[in-house]
N, C-alpha and C positions, 0 to 999 in steps of 0.2 A: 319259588313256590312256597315260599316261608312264608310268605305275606297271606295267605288263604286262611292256613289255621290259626293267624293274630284276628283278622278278619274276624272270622267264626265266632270268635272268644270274644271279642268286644261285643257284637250282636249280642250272644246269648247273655252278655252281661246285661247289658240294657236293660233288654227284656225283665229280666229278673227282678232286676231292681223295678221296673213299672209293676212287675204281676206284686210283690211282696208290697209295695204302697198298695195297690190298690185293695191286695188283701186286707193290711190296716186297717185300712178309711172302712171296710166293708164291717170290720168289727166294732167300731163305733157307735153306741145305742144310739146318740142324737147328738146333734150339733146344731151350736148355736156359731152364726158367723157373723161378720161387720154386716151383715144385712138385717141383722136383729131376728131370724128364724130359727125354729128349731123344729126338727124332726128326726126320725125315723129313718135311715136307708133302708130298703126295702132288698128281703133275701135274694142271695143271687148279684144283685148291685153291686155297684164300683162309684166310686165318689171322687171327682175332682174338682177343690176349691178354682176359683181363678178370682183373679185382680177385681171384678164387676161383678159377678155370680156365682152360681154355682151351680155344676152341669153332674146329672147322675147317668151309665149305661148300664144297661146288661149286656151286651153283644158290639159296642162300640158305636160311639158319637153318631159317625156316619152312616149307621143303619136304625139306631134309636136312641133317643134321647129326652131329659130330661133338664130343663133351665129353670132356675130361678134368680130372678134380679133383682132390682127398685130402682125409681129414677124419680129423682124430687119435682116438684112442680115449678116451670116455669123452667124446666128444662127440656131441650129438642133431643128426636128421638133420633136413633142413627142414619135414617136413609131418607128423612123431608125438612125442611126449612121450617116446622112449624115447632112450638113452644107447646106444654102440658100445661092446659089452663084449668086451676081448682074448680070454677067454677061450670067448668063443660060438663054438656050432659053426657049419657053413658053412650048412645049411639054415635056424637061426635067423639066422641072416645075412640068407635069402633072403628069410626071411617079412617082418623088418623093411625089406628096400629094396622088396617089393612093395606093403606097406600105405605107404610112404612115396609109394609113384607112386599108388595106388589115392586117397591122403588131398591130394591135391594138386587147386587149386581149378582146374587147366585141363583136369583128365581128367574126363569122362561115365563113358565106360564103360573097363571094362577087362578082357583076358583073356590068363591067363596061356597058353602056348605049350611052354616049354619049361624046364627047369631040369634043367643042367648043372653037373659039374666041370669049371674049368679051371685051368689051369698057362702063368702065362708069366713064361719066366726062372726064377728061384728064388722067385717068390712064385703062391701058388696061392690058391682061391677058389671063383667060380661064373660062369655066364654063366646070366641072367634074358634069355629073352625072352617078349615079350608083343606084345598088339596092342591098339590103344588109340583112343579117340572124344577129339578134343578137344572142348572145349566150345564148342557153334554150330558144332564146324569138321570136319575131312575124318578120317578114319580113317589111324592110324599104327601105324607095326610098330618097336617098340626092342628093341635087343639093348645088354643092360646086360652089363659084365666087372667082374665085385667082384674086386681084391686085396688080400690080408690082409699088410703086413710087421709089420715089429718097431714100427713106432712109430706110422704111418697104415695107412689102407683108401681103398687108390687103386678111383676107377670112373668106368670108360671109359663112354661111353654114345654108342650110333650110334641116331638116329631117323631115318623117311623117311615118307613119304606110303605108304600101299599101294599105290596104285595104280601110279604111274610110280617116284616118287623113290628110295624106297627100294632099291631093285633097279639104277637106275640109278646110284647112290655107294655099293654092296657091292667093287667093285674096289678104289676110291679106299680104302676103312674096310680094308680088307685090308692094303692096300700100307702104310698108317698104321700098321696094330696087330704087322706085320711089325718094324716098321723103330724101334717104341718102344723105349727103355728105362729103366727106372726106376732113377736111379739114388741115393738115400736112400728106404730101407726105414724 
């Protein structure tokens, strides 16, 4: 029974060590990362870098979240066979990041919502939202931000739960997308 309380003490270590990073990251005024951004974590927030993006929660990934990426032109997106052409317009834009979330093995179902133009700063785009089934899992509402500059296509992407989450980190995703800016087009 020696083995429970080693058990115990590893866990609570873990943990600790994640809550005191993410405390960090949260004290942070602005970061700029290999993606050339810089902003604001939004209070309450937790910031995790990763290798491709960068993902912000308040309440955890999997009930909400907040991504930003970039992906250069003439490069294919994670889940369709097609290529980022400079010179596509903004709705084939849209149709390609839609079948790229429709062709992804963790969405069931998927419906689209809305398609928009947007503008933030000097690079413009669309916002994709949708509402989406994961698979086995709970229903989601993402509001996707494509922007197009000179050399990548930056996209923002805020998911939530329907039910609760989503609506509860729309401030936080606000005071975030406020406070961005991109600064290598």
């Amino acid at each position: 029974m020696k083995v429970l309380p080693s058990i115990t003490m590893l866990v609570a270590l873990v943990f600790s060590t994640l809550y005191t990073y993410a405390e960090e990251a949260q004290a942070i005024d602005t970061i700029t990362h290999g993606l050339d951004v810089d902003f604001t974590v939004p209070a309450s927030w937790y910031l995790y870098p990763r290798s491709q993006a960068i993902v912000l929660t308040r309440d955890g990934e999997l009930l909400q979240s907040v991504s930003i990426s970039r992906i250069g032109y003439g490069k294919k997106l994670t889940n369709i066979d097609r290529t980022l052409d400079k010179n596509a317009l903004v709705s084939e834009l849209g149709e390609l990041y839609m079948q790229n979330i429709e062709n992804s093995s963790e969405v069931s179902k998927l419906e689209r919502l809305a398609f928009e133009p947007a503008q933030h700063g000097s690079l413009s785009g669309f916002t994709l939202k949708y509402r989406f089934k994961i698979s086995n899992g709970a229903w989601m509402l993402g509001s996707l931000i494509v922007l197009t500059g000179e050399n990548y296509v930056y996209q923002v992407l805020y998911s939530g739960t329907e039910r609760v989450y989503f609506e509860r980190g729309e401030k936080g995703f606000e005071a975030f997308l406020a406070s961005l800016r991109i600064l290598k087009h």
